[in-house]
N, CA and C of each residue as an Amber inpcrd file, in Angstrom:
protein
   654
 -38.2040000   5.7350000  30.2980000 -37.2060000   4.9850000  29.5090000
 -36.2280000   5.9630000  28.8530000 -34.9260000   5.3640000  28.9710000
 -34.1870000   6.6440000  28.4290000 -33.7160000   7.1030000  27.0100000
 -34.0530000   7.8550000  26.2620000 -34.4040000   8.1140000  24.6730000
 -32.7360000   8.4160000  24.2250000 -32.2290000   6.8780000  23.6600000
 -31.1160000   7.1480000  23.0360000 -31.0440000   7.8280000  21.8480000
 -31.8860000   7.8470000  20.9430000 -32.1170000   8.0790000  19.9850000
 -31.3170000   9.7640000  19.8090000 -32.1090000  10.3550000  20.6560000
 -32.2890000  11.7760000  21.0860000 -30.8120000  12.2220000  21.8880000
 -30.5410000  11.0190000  22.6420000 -28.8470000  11.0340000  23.2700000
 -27.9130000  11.4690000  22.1680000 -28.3150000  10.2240000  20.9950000
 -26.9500000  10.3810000  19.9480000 -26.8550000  11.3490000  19.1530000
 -28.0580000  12.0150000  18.5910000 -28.2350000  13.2690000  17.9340000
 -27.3360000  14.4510000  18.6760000 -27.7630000  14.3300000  20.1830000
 -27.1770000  15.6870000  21.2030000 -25.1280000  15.2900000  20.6880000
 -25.0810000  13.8060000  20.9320000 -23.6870000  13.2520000  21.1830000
 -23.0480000  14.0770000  19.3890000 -23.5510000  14.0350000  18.6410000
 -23.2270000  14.4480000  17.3780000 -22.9240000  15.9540000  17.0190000
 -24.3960000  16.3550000  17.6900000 -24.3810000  18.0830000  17.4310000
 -23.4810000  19.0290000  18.2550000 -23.1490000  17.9150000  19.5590000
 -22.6900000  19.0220000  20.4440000 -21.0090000  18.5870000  20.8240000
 -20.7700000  17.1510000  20.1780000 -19.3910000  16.6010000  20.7120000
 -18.7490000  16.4140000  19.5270000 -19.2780000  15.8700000  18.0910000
 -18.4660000  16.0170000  17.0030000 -18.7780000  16.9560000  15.7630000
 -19.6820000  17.3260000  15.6200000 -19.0150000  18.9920000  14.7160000
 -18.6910000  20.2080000  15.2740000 -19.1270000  20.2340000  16.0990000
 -18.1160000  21.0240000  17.2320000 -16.9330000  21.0720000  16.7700000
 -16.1360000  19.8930000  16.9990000 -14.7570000  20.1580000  17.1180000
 -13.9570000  19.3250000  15.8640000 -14.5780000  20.0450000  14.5460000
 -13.8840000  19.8160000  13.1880000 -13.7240000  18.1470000  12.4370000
 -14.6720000  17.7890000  12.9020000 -14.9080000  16.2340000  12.0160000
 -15.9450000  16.8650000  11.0740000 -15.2570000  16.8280000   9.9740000
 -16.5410000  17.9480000   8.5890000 -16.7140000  16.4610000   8.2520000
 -16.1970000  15.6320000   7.9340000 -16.5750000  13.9780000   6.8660000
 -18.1290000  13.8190000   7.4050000 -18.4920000  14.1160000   6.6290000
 -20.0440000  13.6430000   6.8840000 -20.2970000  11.8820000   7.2460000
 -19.5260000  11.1250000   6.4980000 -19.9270000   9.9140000   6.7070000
 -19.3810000   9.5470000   7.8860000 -18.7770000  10.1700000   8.6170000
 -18.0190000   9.6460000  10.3030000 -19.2590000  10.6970000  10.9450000
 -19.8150000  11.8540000  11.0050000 -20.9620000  12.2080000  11.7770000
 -22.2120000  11.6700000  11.3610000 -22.8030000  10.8580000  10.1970000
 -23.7830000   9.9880000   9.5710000 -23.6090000   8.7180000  10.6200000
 -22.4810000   7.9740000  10.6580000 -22.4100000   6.6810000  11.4930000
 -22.4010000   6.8400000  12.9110000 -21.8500000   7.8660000  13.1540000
 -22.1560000   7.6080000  14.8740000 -23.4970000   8.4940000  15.2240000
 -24.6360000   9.2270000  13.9270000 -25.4240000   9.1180000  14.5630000
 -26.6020000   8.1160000  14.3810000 -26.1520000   7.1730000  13.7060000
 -26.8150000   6.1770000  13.1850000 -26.5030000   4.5450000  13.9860000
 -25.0600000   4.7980000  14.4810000 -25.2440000   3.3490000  15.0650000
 -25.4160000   3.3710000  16.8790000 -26.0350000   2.1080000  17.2570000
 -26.9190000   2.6340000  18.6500000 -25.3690000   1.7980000  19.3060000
 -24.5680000   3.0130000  19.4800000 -23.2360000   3.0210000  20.8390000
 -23.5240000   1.8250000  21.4410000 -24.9170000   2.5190000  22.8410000
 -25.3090000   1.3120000  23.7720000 -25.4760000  -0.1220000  23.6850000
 -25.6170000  -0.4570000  22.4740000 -25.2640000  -2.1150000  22.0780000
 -23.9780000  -2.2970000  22.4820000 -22.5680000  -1.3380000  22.2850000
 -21.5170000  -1.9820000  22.1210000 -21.1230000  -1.6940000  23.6360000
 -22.1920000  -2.2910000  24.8180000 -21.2120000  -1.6330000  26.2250000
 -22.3850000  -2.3300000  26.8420000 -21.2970000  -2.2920000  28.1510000
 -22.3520000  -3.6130000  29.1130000 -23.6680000  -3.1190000  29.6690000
 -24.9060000  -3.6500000  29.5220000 -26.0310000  -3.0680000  29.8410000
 -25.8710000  -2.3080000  30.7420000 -24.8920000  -2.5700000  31.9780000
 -25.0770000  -1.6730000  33.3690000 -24.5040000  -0.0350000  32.9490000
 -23.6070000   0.2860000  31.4560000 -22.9310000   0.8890000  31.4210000
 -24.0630000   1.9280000  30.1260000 -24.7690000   1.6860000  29.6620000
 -25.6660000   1.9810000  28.5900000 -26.1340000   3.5040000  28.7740000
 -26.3270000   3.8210000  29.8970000 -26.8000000   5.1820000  29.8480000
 -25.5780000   5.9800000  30.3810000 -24.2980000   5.7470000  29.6000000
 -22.9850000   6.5740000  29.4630000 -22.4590000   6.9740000  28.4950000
 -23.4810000   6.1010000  27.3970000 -23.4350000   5.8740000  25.7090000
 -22.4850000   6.8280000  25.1470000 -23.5250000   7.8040000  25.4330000
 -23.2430000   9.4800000  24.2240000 -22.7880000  10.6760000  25.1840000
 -22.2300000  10.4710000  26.6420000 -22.0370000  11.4710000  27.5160000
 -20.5460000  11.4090000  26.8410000 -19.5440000  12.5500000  27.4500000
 -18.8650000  13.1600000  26.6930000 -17.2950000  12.6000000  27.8140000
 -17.4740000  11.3520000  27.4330000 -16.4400000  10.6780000  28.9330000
 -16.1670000   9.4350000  27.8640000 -15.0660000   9.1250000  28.7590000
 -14.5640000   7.4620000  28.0880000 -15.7630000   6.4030000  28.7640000
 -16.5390000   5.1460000  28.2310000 -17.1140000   4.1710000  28.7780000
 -16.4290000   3.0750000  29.0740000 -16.7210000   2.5060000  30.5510000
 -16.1120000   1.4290000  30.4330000 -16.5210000   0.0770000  29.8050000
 -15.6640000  -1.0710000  29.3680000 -16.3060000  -1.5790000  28.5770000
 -15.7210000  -3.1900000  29.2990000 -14.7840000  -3.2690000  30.3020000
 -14.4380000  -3.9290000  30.7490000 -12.8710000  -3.7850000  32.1000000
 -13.1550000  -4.7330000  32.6580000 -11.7720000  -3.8730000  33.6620000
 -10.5220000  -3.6600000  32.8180000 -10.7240000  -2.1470000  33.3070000
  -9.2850000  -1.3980000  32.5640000  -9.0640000  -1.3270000  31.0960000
 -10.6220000  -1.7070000  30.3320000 -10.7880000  -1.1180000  28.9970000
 -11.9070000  -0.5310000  29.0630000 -11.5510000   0.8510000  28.3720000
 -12.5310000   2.1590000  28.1280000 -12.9290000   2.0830000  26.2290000
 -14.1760000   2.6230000  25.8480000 -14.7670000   3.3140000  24.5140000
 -13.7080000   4.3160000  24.9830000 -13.0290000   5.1350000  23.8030000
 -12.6270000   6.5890000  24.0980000 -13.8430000   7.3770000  24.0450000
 -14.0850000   8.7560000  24.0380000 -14.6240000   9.5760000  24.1550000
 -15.0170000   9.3550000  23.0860000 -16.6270000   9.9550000  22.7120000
 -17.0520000  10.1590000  21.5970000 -16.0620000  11.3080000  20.6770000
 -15.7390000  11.9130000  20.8310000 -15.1250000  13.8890000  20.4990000
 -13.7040000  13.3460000  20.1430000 -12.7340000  12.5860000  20.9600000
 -11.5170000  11.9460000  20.9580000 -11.7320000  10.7190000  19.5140000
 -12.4250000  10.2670000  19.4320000 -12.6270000   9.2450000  18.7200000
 -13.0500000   9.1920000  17.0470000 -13.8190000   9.9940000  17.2830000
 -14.1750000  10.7540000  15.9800000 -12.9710000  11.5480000  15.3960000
 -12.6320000  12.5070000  15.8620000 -11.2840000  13.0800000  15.7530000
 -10.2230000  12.7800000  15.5490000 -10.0400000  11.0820000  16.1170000
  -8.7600000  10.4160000  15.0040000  -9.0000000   9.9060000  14.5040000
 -10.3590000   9.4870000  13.9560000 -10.3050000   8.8270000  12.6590000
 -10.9250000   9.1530000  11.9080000 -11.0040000  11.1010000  12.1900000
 -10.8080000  11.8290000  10.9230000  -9.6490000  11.9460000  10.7450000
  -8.8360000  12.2070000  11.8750000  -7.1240000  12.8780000  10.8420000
  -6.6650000  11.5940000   9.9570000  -7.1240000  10.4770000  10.5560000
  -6.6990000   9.2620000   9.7380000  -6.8380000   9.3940000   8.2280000
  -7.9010000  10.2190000   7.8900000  -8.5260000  10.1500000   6.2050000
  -8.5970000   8.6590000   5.8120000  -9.3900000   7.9460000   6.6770000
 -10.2020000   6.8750000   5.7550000 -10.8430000   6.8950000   4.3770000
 -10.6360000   6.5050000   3.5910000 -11.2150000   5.7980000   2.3390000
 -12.4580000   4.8710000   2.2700000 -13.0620000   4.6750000   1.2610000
 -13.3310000   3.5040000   0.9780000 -13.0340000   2.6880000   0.1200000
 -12.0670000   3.0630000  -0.2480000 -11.5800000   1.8200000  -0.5330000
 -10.0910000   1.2780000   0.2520000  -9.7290000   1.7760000   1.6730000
  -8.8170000   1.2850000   2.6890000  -9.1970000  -0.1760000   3.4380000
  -8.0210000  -0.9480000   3.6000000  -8.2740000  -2.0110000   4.5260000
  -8.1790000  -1.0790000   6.2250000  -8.4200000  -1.2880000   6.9810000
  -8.0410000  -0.9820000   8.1990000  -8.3910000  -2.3170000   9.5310000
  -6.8210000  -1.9840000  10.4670000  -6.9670000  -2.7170000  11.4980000
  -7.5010000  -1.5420000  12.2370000  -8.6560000  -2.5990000  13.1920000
  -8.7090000  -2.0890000  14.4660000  -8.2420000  -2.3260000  15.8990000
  -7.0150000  -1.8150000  16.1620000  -6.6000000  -2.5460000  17.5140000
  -7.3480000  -1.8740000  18.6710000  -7.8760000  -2.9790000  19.9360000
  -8.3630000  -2.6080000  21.4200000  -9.6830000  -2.5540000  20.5670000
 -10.5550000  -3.2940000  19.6890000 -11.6470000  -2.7640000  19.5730000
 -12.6320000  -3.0770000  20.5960000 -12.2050000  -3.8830000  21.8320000
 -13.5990000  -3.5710000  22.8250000 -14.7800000  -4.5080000  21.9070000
 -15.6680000  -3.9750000  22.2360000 -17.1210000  -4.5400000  22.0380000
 -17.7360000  -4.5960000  20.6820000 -16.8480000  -3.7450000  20.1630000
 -16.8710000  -3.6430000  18.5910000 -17.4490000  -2.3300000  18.1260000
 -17.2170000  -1.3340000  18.5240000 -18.4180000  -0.1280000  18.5310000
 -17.5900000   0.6320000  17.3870000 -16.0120000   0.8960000  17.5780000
 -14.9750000   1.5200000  16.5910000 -14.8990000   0.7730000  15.5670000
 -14.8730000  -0.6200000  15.6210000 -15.5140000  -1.5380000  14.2210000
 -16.0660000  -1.2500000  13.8010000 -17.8300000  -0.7920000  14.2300000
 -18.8010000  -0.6370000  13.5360000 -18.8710000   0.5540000  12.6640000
 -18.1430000   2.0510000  13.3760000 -17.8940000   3.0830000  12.9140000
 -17.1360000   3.0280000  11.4550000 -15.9410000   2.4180000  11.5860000
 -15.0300000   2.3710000  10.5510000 -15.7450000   1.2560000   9.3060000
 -16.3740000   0.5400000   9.5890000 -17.0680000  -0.6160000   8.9020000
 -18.0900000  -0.0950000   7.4680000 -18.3520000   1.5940000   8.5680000
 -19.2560000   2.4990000   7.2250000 -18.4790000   3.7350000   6.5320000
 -16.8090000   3.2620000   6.8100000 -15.9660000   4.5360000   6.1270000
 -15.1930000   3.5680000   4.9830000 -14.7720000   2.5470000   5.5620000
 -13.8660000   1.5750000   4.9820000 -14.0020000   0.8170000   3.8520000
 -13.5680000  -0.2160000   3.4260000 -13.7280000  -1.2910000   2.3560000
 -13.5630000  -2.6220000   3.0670000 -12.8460000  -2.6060000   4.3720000
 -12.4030000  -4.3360000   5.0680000 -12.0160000  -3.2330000   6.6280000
 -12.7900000  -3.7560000   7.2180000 -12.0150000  -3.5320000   8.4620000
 -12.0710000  -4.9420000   9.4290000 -10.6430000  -5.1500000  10.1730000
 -10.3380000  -6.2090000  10.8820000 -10.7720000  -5.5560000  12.4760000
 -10.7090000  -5.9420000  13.3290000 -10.7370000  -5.7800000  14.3920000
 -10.1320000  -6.6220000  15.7850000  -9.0940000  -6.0570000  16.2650000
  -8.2940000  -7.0500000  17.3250000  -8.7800000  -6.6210000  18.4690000
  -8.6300000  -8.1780000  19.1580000  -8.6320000  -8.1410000  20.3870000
  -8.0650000  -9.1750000  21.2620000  -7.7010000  -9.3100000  22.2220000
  -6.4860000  -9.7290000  23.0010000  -7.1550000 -10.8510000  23.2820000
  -6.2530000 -12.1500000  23.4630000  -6.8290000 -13.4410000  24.1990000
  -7.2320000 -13.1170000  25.4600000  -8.6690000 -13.7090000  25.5230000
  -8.6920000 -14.1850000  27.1610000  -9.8740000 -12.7320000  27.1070000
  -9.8420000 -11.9070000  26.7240000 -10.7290000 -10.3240000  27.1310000
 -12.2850000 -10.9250000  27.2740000 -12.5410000 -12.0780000  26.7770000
 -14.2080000 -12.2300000  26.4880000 -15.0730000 -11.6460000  26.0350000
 -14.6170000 -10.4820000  25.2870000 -15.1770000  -9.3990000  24.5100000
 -15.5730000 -10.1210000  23.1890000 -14.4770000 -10.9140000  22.3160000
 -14.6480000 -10.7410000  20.7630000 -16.0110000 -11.8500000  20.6000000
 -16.4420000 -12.7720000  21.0160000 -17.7080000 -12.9650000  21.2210000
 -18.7470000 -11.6270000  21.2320000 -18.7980000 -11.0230000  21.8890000
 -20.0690000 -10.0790000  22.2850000 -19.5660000  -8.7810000  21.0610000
 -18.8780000  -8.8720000  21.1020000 -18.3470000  -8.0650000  19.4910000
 -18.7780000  -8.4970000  17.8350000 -18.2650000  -9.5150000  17.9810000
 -19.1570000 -10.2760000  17.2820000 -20.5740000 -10.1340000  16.5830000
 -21.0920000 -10.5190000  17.8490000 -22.8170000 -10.7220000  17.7910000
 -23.1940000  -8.8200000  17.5980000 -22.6780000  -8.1550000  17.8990000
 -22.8540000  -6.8570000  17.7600000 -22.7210000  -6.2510000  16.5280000
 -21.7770000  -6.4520000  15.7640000 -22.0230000  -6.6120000  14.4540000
 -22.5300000  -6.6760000  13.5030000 -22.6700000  -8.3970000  13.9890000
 -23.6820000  -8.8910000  13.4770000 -25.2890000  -8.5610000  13.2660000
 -25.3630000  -7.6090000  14.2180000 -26.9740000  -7.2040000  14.6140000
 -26.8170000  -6.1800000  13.8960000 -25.9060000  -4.9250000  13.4720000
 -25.9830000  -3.8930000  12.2600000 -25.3720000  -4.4820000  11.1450000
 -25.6390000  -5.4980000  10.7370000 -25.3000000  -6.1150000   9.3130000
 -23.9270000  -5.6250000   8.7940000 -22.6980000  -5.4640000   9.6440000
 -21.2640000  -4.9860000   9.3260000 -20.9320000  -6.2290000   8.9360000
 -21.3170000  -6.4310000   7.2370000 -20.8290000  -7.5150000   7.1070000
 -19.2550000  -7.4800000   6.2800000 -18.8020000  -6.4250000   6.1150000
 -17.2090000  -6.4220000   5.6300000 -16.5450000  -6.2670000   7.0250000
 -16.5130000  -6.1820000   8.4130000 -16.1970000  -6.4120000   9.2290000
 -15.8650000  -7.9490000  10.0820000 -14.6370000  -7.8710000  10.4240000
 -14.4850000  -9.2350000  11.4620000 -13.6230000  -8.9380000  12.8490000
 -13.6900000  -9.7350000  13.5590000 -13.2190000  -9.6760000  14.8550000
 -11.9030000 -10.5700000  14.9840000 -10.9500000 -10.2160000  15.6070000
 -10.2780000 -11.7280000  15.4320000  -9.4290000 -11.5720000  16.8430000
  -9.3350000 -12.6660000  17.6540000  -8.4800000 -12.9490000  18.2870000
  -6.5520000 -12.8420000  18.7000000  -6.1930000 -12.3160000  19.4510000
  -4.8450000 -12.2340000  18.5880000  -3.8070000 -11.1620000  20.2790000
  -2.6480000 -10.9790000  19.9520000  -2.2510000 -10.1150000  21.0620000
  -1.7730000  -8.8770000  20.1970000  -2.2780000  -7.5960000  21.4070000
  -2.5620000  -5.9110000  20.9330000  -1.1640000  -5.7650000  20.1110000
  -0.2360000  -6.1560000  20.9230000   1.2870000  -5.6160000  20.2620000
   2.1630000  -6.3180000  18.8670000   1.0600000  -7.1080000  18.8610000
   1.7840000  -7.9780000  17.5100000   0.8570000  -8.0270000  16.2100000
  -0.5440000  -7.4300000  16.6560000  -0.9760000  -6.9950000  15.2460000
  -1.8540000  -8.1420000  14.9930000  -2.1930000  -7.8690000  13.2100000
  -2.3620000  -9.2880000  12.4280000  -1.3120000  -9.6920000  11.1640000
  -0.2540000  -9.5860000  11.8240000   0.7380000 -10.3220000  10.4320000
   0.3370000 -10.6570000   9.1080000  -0.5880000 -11.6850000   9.5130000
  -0.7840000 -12.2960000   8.6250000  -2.4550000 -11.7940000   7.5260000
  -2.1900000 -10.9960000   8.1150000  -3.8310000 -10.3960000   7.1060000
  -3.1380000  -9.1940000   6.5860000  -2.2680000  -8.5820000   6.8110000
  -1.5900000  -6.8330000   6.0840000  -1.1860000  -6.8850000   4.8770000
  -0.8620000  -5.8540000   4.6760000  -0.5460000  -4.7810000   4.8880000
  -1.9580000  -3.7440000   4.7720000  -2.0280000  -3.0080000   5.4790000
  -3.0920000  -2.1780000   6.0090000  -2.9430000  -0.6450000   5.7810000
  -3.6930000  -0.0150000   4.9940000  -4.1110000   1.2420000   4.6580000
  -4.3950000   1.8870000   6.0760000  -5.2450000   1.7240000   6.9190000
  -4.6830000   2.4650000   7.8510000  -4.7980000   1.6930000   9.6920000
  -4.3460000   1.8470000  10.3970000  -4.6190000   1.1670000  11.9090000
  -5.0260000   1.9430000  12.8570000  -5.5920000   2.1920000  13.5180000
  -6.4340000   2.4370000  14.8840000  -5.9390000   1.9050000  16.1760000
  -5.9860000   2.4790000  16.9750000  -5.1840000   1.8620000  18.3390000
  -6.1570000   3.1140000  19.2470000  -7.0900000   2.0280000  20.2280000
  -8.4700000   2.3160000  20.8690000  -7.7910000   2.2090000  22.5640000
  -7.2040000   3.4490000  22.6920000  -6.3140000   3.9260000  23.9080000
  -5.2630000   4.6140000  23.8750000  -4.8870000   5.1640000  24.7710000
  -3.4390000   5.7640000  25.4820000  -2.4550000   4.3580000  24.9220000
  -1.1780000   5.0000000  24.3900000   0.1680000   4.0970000  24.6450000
   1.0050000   5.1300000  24.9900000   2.1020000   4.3860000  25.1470000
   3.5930000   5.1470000  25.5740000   4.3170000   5.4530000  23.9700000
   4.0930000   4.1930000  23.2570000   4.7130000   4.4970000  22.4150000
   3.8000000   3.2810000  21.2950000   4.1340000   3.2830000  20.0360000
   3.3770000   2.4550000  18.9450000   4.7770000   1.0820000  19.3500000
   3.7040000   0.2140000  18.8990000   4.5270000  -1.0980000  18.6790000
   5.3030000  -1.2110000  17.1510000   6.2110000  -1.0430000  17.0710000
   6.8560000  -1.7970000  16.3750000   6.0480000  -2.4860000  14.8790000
   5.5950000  -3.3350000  15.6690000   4.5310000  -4.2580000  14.2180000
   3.5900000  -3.8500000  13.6580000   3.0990000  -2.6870000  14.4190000
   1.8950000  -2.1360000  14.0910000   2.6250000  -1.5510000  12.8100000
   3.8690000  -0.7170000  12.9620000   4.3620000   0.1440000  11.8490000
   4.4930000  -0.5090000  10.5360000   5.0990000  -2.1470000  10.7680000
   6.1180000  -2.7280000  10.0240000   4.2740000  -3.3290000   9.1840000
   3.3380000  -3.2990000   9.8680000   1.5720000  -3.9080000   9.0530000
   1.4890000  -2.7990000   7.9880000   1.9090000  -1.5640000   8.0660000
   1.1790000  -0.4510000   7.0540000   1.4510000  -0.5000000   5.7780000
   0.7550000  -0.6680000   4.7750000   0.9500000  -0.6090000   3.6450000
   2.0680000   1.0500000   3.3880000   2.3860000   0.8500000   2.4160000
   3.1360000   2.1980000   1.4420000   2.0920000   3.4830000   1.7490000
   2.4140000   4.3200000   1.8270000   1.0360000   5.6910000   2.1830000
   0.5080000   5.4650000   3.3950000   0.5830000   4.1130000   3.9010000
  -0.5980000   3.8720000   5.5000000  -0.1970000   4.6860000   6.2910000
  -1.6370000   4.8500000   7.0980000  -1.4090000   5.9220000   8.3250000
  -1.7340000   4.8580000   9.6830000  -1.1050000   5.3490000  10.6250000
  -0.9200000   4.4830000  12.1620000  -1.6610000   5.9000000  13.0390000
  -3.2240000   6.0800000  13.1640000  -3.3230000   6.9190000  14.0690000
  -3.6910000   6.3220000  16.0480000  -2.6090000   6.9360000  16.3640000
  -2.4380000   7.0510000  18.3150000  -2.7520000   8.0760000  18.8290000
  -3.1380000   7.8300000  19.9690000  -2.7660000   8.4510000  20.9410000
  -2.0480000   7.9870000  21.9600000  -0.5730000   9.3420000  21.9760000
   0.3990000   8.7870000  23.1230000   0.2150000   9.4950000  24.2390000
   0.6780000   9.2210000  25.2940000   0.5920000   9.7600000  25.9610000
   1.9320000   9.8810000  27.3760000   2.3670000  10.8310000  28.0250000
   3.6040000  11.1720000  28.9220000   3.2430000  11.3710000  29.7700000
   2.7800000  10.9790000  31.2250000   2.2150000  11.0360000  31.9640000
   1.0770000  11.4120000  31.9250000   0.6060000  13.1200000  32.6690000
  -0.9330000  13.5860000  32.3540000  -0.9220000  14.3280000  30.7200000
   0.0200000  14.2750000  30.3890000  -0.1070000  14.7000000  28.5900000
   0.0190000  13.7990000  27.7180000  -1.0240000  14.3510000  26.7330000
  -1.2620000  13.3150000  25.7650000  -1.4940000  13.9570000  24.5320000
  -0.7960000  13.3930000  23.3980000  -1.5340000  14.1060000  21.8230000
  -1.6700000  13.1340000  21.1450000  -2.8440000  12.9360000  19.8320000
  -2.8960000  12.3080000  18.9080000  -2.1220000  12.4110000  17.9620000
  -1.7000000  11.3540000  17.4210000  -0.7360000  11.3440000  16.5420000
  -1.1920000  10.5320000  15.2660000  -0.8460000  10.7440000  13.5940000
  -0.6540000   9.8570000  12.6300000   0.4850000   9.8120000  12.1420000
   0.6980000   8.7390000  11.9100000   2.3220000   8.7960000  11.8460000
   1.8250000   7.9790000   9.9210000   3.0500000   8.0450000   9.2810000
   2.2460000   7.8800000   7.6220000   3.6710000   7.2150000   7.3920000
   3.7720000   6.0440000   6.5930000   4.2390000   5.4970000   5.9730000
   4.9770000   5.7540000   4.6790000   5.9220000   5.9530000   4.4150000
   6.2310000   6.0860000   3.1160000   7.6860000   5.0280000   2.6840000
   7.7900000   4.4450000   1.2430000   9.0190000   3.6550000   1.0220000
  10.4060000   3.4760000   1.7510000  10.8200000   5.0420000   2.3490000
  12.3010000   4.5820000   3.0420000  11.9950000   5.0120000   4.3020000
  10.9520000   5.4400000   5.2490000  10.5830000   5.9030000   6.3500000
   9.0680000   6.4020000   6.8070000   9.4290000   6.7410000   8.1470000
   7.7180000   6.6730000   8.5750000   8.1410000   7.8500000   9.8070000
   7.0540000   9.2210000   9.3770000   6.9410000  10.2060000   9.9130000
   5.5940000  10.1210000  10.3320000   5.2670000  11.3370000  11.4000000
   4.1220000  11.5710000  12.0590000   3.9960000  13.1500000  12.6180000
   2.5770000  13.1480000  12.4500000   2.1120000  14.7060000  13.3260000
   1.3570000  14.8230000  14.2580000   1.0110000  15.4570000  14.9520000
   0.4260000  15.6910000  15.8010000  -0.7080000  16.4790000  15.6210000
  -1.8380000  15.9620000  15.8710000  -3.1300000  16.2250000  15.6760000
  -3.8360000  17.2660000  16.6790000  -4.0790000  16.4570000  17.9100000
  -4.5260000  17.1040000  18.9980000  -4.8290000  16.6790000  20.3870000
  -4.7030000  17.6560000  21.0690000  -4.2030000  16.7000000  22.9120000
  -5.7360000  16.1950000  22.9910000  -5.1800000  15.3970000  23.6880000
  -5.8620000  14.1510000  24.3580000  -5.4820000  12.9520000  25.7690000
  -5.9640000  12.8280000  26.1750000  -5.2560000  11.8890000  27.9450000
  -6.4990000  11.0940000  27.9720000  -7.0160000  10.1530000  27.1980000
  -7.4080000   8.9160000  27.6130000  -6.5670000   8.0090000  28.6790000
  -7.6430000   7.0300000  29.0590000  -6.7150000   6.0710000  29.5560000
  -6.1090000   5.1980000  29.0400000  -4.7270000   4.2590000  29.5370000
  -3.5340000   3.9730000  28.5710000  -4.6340000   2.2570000  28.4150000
  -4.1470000   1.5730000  27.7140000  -4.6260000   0.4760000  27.1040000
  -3.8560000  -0.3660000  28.3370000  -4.4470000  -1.5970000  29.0090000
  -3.3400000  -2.4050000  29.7930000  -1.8680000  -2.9130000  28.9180000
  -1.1230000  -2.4370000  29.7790000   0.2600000  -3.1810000  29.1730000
   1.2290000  -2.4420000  28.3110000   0.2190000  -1.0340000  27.7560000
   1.0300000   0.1670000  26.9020000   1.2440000   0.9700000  27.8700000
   0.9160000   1.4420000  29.4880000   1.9820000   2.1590000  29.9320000
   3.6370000   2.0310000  29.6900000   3.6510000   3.5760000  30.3150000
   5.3490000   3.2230000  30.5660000   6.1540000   2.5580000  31.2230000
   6.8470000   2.0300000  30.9440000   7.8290000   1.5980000  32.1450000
   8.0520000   2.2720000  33.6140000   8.4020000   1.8950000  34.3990000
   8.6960000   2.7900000  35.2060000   9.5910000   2.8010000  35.9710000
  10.6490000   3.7110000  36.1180000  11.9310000   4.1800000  36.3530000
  12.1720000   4.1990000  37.8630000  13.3700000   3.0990000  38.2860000
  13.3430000   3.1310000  39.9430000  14.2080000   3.4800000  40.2440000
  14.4510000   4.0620000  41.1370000  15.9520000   5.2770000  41.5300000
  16.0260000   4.9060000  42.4910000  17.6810000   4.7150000  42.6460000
  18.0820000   3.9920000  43.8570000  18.9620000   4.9070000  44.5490000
């Protein structure tokens, strides 16, 4: 039988302090919550390997190492609201659920995920956590303004609404990506504008629908 237990410890010691997540309470939760709940049984023993999981066609977990890593540069609080956009199965919910004060969690009509997200949750008692229904590029309007947002994939570029959700100080951490290059980004909010830095490369795969356009030459 295969000893997750012993997986997530390795996934901790060897994929996130490694590479500069010091917040103890982001290396405390992912070695405390069991990944493999949040991914389809067939996919379970991919948990804590050092790869994106799939979690459905053409949605990936990012990397454990990638993942951790932006939502340290994010500097979560606890006392921050945070959206989670692309949360998948709910696994980046659950993470942020033990940094946060409210975390939301989106996911796209039709994915059949926020059910099984849900119940996942529910089974680690994330009870300041919810799931909600909704489309990736338009956010939750109506629940913001948001201390900080999460976006669980590759885009080309941030939406628009995601920016216009951030509270005053909020941070929007991405990853974009330009073909095979990619960097993480937080981009931070302030009263007359909204700047961003660059954290560290990264090339996940893009989220459906946040590729680029693509340019036809005639």
């Amino acid at each position: 039988m295969f000893d997750f237990e012993t997986a997530r410890l390795a996934m901790v010691n060897s994929q996130i302090r490694p590479n500069d997540v010091t917040d103890h309470r982001i290396q405390d939760a992912m070695a405390e919550l069991p990944r493999e709940r949040f991914l389809p049984k067939s996919k379970a023993a991919e948990a804590y390997a050092d790869i994106e999981a799939k979690v459905s066609e053409g949605r990936y977990l990012l990397a454990p190492r990638d993942f951790a890593r932006l939502i340290h540069a994010a500097g979560i609080k606890p006392s921050d609201v945070v959206l989670d956009i692309a949360c998948g199965r709910g696994y980046s919910t659950a993470v942020l659920s033990r940094l946060a004060d409210t975390v939301v969690g989106l996911e796209q009509q039709g994915s059949g995920m926020i059910e099984k997200a849900t119940k996942a949750l529910q089974s680690i008692s994330a009870d300041n956590a919810v799931v909600v229904e909704g489309d990736l590029k338009s956010g939750v309007p109506g629940q913001g303004p948001f201390d900080v947002i999460i976006v669980n994939g590759a885009v080309d570029a941030p939406a628009q609404a995601w920016l216009d959700q951030l509270a005053v100080g909020g941070r929007l951490a991405i990853i974009k990506r330009d073909g095979p290059v990619g960097c993480a980004c937080i981009h931070k909010k302030t009263r007359e504008t909204t700047g961003y830095r660059r954290v560290f490369d990264a090339t996940p795969s893009f989220l459906p629908s946040f590729e680029p356009e693509a340019n036809f030459v005639f």
